[in-house]
C-alpha positions as CSV (number, residue, x, y, z in Angstrom):
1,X,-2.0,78.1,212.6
2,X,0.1,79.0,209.4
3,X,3.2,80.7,211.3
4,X,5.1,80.0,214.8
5,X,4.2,82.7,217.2
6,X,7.5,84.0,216.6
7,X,6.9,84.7,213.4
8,X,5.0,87.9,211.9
9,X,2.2,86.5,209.5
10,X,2.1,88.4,206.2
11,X,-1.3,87.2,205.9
12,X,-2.2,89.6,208.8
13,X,-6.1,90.6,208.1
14,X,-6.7,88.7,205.3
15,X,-9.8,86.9,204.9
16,X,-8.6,83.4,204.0
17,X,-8.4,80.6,207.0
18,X,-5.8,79.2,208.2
19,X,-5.2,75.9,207.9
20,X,-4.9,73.5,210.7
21,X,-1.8,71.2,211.4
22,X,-2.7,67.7,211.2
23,X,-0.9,65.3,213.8
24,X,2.7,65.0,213.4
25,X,2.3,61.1,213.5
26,X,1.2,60.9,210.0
27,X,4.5,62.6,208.7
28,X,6.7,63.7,210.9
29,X,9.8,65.4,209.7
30,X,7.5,66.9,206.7
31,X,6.9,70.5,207.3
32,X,4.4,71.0,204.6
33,X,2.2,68.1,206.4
34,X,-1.2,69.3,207.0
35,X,-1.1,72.7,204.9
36,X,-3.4,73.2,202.3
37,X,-2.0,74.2,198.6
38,X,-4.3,77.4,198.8
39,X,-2.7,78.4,202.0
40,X,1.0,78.2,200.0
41,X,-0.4,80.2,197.7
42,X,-2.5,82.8,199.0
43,X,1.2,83.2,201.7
44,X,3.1,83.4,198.8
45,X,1.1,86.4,196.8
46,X,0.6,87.7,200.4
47,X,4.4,87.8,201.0
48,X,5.8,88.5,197.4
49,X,3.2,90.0,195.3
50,X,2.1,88.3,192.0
51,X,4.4,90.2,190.2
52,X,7.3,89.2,192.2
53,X,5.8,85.6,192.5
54,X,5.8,85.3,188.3
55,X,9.4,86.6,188.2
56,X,11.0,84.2,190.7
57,X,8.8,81.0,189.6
58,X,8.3,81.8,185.7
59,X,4.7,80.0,184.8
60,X,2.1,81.6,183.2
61,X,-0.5,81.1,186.3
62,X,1.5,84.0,187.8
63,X,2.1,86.2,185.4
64,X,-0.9,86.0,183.1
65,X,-3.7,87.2,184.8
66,X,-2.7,85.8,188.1
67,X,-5.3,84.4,190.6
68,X,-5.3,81.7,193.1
69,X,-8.3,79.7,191.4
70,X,-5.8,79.7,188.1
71,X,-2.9,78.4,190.3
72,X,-4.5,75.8,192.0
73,X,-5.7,74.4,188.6
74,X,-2.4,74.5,187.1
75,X,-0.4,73.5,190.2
76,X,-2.5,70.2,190.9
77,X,-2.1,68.8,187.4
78,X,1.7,70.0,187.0
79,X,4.3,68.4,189.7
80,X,7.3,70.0,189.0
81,X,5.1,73.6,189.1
82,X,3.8,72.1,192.6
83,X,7.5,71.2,193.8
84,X,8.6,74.5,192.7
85,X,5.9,76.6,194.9
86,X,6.4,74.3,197.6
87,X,10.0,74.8,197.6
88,X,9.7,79.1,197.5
89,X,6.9,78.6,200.3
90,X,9.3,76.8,202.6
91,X,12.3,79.3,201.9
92,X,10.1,82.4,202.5
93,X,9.3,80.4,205.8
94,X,13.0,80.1,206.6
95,X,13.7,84.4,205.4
96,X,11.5,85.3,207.5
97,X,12.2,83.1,210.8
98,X,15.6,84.6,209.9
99,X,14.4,88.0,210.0
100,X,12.7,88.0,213.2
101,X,14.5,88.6,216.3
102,X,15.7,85.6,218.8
103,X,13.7,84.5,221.8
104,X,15.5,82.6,224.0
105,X,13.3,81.0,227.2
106,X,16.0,81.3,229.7
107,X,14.8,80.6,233.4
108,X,14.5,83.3,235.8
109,X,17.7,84.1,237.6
110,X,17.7,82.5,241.0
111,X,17.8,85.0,244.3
């Protein structure tokens, strides 16, 4: 699963998979661990748009005729691209934890 139950998925009836997690004793403390480079990228131009997405990361992929087979070319030869994405993926994770509302899991009141 891409995104906590808590969180609203803005990749909500689109046709791509979602990646699985894979066991948090291979990297714990990692949370891009298990996700897929696609799955950033297909969130990202989900969640921002390409235009958007070529204005606040200023590479070509994503502002020349943008399209995720492009991206994942570009962003598997060029690290400091990849650590760029990465970066925008995990704070659009954070803005939109932040955005949803608080669930607290307080026990039932005792009678």
């Amino acid at each position: 699963m891409l995104f906590p139950d808590t969180l609203a998925n803005p990749l909500a009836g689109a046709a791509q998979p979602e990646p699985e997690y894979a066991p948090a004793s291979g990297q714990p403390g990692n949370p891009l661990h298990g996700i897929k480079l696609e799955a950033v990228v297909v969130a990202l131009a989900a969640h921002y748009g390409w235009e958007n997405l070529g204005e606040r990361i200023n590479i070509r992929c994503f502002t020349s005729e943008p399209s995720v087979a492009s991206s994942l070319k570009f962003l598997r030869k060029t690290p400091w691209a990849r650590e760029k994405v990465e970066s925008l993926y995990l704070f659009m994770l954070r803005d939109i934890r932040r955005a949803s509302p608080t669930v607290h899991n307080f026990p039932p009141p005792k009678s």
